[in-house]
C-alpha positions as CSV (number, residue, x, y, z in Angstrom):
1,X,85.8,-83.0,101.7
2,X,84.2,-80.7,99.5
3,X,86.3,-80.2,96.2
4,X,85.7,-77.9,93.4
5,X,84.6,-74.2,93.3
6,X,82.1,-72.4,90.7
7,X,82.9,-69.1,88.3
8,X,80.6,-66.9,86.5
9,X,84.1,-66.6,84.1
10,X,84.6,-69.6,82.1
11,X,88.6,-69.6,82.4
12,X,90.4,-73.1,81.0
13,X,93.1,-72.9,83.7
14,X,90.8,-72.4,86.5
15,X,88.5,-75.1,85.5
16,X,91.5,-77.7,87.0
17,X,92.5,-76.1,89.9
18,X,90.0,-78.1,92.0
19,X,92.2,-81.7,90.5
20,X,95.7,-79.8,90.8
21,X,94.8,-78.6,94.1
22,X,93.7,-82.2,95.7
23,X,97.3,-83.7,94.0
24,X,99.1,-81.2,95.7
25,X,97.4,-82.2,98.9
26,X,97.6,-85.6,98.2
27,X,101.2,-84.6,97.1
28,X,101.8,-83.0,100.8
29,X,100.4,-86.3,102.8
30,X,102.8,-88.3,100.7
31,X,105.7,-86.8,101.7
32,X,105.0,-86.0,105.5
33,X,104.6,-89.6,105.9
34,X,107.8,-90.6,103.9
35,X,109.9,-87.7,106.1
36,X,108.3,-88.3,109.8
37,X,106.6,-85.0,109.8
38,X,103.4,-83.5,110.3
39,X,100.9,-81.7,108.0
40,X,98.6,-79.1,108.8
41,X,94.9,-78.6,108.0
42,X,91.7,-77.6,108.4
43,X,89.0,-79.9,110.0
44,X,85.5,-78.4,111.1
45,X,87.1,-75.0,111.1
46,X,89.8,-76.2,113.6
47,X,93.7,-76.0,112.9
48,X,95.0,-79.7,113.4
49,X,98.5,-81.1,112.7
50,X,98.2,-84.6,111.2
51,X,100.9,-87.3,111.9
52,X,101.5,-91.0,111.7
53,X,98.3,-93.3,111.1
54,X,96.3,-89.8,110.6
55,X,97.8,-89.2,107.5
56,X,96.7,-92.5,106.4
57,X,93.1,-92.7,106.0
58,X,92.1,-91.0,102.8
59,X,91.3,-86.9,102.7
60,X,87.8,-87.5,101.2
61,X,87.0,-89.1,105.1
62,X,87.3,-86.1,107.0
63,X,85.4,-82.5,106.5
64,X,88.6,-80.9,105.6
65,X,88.0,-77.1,104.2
């Protein structure tokens, strides 16, 4: 997974939106598994829903973008 972003602007807030946005997803996973449901996202350009053991294995494995 490619995290982070760049800015000609030096901005203090945007400088941790790559770390808020990754705890939000991480955030998201969390509680699709504790609720049964799925989660969509991005992988290799292609629009998947994630459920069950998917949602297990760790975001930084896939090419999610």
């Amino acid at each position: 997974m490619t995290a982070g972003f760049t800015t000609e602007r030096h901005d203090p807030d945007l400088d941790r939106v790559s770390a808020a946005l990754l705890r939000a997803g991480q955030r998201a996973r969390e509680l699709a598994r504790q609720t049964g449901t799925g989660i969509a996202v991005q992988i290799d350009g292609e629009l998947r829903i994630l459920t069950g053991a998917e949602l297990e294995s760790p975001p930084e494995d896939r090419d999610v973008g």
